[in-house]
C-alpha positions in Angstrom: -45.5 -72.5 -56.4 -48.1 -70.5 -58.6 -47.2 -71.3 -61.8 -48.5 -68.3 -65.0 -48.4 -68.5 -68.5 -47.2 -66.0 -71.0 -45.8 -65.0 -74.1 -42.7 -62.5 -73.2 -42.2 -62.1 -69.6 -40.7 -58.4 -68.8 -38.7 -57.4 -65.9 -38.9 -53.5 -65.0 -41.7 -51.3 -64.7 -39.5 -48.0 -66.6 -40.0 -46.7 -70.0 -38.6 -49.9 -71.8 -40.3 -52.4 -70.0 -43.6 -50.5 -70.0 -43.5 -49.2 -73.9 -42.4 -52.8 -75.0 -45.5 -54.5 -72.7 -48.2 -51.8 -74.5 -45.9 -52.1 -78.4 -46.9 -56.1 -77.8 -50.6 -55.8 -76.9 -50.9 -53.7 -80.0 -49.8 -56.7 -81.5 -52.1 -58.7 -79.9 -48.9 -60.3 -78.2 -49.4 -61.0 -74.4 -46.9 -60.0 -71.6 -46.4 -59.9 -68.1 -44.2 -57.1 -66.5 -42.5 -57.7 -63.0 -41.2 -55.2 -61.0 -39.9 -54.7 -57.4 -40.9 -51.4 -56.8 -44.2 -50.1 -55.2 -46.3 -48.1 -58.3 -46.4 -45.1 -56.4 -42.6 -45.1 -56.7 -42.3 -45.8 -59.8 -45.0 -42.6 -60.5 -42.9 -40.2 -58.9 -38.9 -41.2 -59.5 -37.8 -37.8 -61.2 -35.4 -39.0 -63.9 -34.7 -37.4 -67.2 -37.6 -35.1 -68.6 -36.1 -34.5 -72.4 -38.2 -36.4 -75.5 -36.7 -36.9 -79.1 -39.4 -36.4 -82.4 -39.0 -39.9 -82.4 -39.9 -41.0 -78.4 -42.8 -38.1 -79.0 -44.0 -39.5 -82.2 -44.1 -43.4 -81.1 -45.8 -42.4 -77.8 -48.7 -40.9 -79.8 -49.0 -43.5 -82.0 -49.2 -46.2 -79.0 -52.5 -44.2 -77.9 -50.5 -43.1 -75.3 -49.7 -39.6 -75.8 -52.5 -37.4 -74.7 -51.6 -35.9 -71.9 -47.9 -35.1 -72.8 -49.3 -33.7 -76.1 -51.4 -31.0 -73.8 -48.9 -30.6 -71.0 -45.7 -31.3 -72.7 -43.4 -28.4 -73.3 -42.4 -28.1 -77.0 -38.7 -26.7 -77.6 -37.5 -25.7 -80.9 -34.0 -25.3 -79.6 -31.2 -25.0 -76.7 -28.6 -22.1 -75.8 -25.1 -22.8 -75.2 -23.7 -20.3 -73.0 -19.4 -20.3 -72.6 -17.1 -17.0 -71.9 -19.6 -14.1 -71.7 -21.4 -15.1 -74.7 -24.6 -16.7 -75.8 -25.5 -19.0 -78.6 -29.1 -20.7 -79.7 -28.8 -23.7 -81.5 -32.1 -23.8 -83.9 -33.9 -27.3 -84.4 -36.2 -25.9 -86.1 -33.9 -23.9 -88.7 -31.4 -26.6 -88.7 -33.3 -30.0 -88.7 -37.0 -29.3 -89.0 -37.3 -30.7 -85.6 -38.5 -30.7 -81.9 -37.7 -32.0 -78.7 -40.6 -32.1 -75.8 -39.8 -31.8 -72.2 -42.3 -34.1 -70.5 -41.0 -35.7 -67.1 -40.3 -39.6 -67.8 -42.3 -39.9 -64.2 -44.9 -38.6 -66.4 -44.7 -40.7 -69.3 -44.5 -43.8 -66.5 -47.8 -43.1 -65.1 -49.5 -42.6 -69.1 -48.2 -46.2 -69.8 -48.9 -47.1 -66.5 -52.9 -46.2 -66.8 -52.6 -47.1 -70.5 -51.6 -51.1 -69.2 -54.2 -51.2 -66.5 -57.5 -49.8 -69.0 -56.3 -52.6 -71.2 -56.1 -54.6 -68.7 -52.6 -55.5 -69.1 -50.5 -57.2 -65.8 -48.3 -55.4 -63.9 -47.0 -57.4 -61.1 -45.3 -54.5 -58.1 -43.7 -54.7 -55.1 -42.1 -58.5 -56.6 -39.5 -59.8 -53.8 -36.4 -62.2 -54.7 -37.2 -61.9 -58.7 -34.8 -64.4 -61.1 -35.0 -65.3 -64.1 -33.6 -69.2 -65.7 -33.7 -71.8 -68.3 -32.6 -68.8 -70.6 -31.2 -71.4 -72.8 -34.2 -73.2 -73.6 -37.1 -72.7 -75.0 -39.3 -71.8 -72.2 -37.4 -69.4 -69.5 -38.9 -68.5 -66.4 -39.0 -65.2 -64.2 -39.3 -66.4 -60.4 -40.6 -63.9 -57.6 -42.6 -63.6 -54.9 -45.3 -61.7 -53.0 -46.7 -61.8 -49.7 -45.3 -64.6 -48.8 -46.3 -66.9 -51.7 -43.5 -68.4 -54.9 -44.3 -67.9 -58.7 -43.1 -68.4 -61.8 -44.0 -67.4 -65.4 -43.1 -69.5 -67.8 -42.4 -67.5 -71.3 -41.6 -67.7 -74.7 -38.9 -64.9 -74.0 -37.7 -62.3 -71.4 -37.1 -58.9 -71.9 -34.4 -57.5 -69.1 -35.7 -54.3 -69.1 -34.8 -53.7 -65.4 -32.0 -51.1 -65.1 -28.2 -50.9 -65.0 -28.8 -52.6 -61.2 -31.4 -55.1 -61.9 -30.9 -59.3 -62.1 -31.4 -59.9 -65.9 -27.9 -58.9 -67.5 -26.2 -60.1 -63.8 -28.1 -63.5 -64.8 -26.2 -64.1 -68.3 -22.7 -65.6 -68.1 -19.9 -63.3 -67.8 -18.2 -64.8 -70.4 -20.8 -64.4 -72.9 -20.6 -61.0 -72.4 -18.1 -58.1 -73.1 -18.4 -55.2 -71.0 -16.9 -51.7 -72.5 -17.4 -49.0 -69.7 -15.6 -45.2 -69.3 -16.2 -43.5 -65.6 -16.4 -40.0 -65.6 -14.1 -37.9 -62.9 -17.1 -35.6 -61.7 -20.7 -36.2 -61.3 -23.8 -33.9 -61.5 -25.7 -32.5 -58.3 -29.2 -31.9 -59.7 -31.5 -29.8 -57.9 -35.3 -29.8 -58.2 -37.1 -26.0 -57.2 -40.1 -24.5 -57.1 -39.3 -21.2 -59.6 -40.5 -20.7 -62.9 -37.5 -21.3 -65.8 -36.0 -18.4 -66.3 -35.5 -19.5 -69.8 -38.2 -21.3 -72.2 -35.2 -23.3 -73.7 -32.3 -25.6 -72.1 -29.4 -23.7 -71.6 -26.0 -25.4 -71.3 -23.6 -23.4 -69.8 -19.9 -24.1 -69.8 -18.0 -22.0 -67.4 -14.3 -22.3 -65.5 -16.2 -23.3 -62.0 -17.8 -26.2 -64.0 -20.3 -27.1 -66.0 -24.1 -26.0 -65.2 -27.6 -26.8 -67.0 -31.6 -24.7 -66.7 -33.9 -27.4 -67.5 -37.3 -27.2 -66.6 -40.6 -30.2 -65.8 -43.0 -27.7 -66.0 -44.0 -23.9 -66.0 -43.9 -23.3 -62.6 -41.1 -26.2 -61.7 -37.1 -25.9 -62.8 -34.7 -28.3 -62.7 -31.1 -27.5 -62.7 -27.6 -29.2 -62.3 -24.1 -28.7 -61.3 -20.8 -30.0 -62.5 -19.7 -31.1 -58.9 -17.3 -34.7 -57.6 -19.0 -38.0 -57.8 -18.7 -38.1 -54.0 -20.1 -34.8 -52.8 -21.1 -34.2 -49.6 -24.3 -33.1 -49.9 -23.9 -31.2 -46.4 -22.4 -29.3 -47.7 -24.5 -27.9 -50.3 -26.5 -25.3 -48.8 -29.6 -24.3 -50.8 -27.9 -20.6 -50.3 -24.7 -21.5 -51.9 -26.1 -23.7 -54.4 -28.3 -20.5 -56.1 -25.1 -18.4 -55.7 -23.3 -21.4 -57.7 -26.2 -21.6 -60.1 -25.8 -17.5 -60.5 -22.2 -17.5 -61.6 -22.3 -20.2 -64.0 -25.3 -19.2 -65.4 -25.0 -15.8 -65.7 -26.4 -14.2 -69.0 -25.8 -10.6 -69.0 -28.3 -7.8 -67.4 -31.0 -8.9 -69.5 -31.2 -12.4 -68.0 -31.9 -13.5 -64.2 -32.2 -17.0 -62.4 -35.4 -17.3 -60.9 -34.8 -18.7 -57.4 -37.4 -20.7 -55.3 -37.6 -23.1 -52.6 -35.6 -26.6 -53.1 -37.8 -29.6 -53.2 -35.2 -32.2 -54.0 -31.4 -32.2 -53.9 -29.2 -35.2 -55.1 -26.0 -36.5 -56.7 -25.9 -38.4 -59.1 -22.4 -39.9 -60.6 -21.3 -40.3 -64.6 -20.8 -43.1 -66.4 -20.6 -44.6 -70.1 -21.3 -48.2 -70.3 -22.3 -51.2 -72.8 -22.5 -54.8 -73.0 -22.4 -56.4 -76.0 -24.4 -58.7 -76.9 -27.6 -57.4 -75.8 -29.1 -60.7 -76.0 -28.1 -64.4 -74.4 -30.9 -67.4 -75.2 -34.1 -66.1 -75.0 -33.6 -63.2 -73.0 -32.9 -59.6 -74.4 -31.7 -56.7 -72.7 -33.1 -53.2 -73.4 -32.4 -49.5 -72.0 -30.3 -49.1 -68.9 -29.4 -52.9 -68.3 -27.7 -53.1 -71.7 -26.3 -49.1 -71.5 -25.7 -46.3 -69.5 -24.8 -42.7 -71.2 -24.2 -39.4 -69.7 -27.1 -37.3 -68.9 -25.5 -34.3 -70.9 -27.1 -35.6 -74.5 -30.3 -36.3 -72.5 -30.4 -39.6 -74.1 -31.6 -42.3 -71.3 -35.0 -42.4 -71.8 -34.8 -42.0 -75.8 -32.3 -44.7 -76.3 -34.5 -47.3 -73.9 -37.4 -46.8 -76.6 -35.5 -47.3 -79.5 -34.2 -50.5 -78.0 -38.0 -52.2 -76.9 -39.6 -50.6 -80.6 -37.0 -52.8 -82.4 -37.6 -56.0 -80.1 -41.7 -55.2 -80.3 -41.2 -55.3 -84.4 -38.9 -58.3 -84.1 -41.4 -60.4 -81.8 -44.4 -59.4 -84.0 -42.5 -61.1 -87.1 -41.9 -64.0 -84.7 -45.3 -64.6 -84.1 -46.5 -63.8 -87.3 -44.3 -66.2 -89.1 -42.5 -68.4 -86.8 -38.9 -66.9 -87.6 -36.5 -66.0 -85.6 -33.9 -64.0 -87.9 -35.2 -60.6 -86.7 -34.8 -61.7 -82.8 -31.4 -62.9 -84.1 -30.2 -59.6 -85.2 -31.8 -57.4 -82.2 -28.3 -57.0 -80.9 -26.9 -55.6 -83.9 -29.8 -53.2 -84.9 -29.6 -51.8 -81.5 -25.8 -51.3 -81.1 -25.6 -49.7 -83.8 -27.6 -46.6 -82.5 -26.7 -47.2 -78.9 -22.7 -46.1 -80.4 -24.0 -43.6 -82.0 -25.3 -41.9 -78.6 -22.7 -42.9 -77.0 -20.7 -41.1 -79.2 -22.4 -37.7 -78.9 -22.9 -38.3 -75.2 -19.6 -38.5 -74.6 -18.4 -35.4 -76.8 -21.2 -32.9 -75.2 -19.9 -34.2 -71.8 -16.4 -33.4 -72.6 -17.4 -30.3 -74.5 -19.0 -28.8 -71.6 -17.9 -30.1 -68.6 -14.1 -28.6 -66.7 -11.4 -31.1 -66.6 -8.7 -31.0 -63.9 -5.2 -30.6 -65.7 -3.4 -29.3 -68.7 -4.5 -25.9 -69.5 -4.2 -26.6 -73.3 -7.8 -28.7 -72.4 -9.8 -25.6 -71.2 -8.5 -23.6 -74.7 -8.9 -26.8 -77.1 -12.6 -26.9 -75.5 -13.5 -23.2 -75.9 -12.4 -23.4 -79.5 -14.9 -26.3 -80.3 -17.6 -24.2 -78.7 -16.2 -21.1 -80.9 -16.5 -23.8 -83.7 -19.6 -25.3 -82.8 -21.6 -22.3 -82.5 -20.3 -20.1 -85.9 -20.2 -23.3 -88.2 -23.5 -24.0 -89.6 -22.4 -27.7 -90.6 -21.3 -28.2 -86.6 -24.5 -26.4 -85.1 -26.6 -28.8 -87.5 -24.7 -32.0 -86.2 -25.5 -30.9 -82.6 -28.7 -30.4 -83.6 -29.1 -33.8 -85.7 -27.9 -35.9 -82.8 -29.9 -33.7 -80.0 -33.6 -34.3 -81.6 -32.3 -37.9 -82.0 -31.9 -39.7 -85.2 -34.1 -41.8 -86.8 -35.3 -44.8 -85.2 -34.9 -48.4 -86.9 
């Protein structure tokens, strides 16, 4: 057994684990992050591409924002799209903001670079990782590589290692309380090599299902269908999926999808989820082990770097003082913006999205588009909640 000492010991090389380790060296606060995947995976996952003011704002003052500052796109806005007729919801009119669509693969390798120049530890490719002792005063993360055992001891963990990792699998069950909502249909997202056809995110809500233009970069577009959690993906031809993407995006003669070849085809299923607390001992959770939302309020990412910028602040007045009421109240601070999201996650999804059953659904939903698009006060909550809300 190789035995290391650290500070906070971080499991998960994704946006939480990686802003929180670079948040504490600015602090002058030492970590070690563990993760089980190779870098050059973790480099190229495509996830979620879609920034908040806030995510955009932090990144740049972490020294970290460079590159998405010079390739990032900068949107003032989305379209809604929903029987024959198209609506642009105005940040900039509405809530003096931005978002930046800026692939999280992306921001992964900035903070990924921005760990090694500092030279910061990142432990891949880590086999048969646990964590224990969480209830004393010195936990441990266990892994191993090539062959060999180690073990960091730390002052505290951070379980920033996904909805599937160990860390939250690791706490009691009874300590925790699990509130979760599955969704009946999934999303098949494509990747393709076409320019956007739009320079905004258009949401389109149409009686075949849901559909979304997104883009990663100016000659890239990434799109999604409203499809079942258990497609076959057989059966998705790339022919039929851009005469899918054609009907539910159509935009009137003046608009036209741009169709390329498809580099990447998957499905991927829906799901709300929390556990509350987000802490047990001396281990906290952050981003997608503590929460899941639905990709439709593109809040993933966002909602990951909220959680590690209030831990990073709590741990600083830790070591700066020796108290512990900020760790004590991580939980709390985060949960309370984590139902917030959930909240306007949930009412885009079922906004947009076609739901087997009563008829009286698909008029109740096209009247809170109606509603939603001609009401300043509703087109500025969208907006308020899209751009993302303040961070703690």
């Amino acid at each position: 057994m190789n035995p290391t000492r650290t500070q906070v010991g971080i499991v998960g090389a994704g946006p939480a684990g990686l802003v929180l380790s670079h948040l504490l060296y600015l602090e002058g606060i030492e970590s070690i992050v563990v993760e089980n995947k190779t870098r050059q995976y973790c480099e190229e996952r495509i996830r979620a591409g879609v920034l908040e003011w806030g995510t955009v704002d932090l990144l740049k003052e972490m020294g970290v924002g460079e590159r998405m500052t010079r390739e990032g796109l900068v949107h003032y806005g989305i379209e809604l799209r929903f029987a024959g007729r198209r609506h642009r919801i105005d940040f900039q009119d509405l809530t003096g903001r931005s978002i930046t669509v800026y692939g999280q693969h992306e921001v992964i390798k900035d903070l990924i670079q921005a760990r090694l120049a500092t030279k910061g530890r990142i432990v891949f490719e880590a086999n048969e990782v646990r964590v224990d002792d969480l209830d004393t005063n010195r936990p441990r993360i266990l892994y191993s590589t090539a062959g060999e055992s180690h073990e960091i001891h730390c002052d505290f963990i951070a379980g920033c290692d996904g909805f599937h990792g160990i860390c939250r699998p690791s706490i009691p069950a009874s300590a925790l309380t699990v509130y979760e909502r599955e969704y009946p249909f999934g999303w098949l997202g494509i990747l393709a090599q076409a320019p956007p056809s739009s320079e905004e995110l258009i949401y389109a809500y149409h009686d075949r299902g849901f559909a979304l233009h997104s883009m990663r970069s100016p000659q890239i577009t990434r799109l999604y269908l409203q499809c079942s959690p258990e497609e076959d993906l057989a059966e998705w031809s790339d022919e039929r999926i851009w005469r899918e993407l054609q009907l539910r995006l159509a935009g009137g003669k003046d608009w036209r999808l741009n169709e390329g070849p498809i580099l990447q085809k998957g499905v991927t299923g829906m799901r709300s989820f929390v556990v509350e607390p987000m802490q047990n001992g001396r281990m906290f959770l952050a981003g997608d082990a503590a929460h899941i939302v639905p990709p439709t309020g593109a809040k993933g990412l966002n909602l990951a770097v909220a959680d590690v910028r209030v831990l990073a602040r709590s741990l600083k007045d830790f070591y700066a003082a020796g108290r512990m009421n900020a760790l004590a109240k991580y939980s709390d601070v985060c949960l309370r913006r984590v139902w917030q999201v959930q909240r306007f996650s949930w009412w885009m999804t079922s906004m947009l999205h076609r739901h087997e059953g009563n008829p009286f659904d698909t008029r109740r939903q096209l009247a809170e588009l109606d509603y939603v698009t001609n009401s300043r006060a509703a087109s500025q909550s969208l907006a308020e909640n899209y751009v993302g809300l303040p961070m703690e």
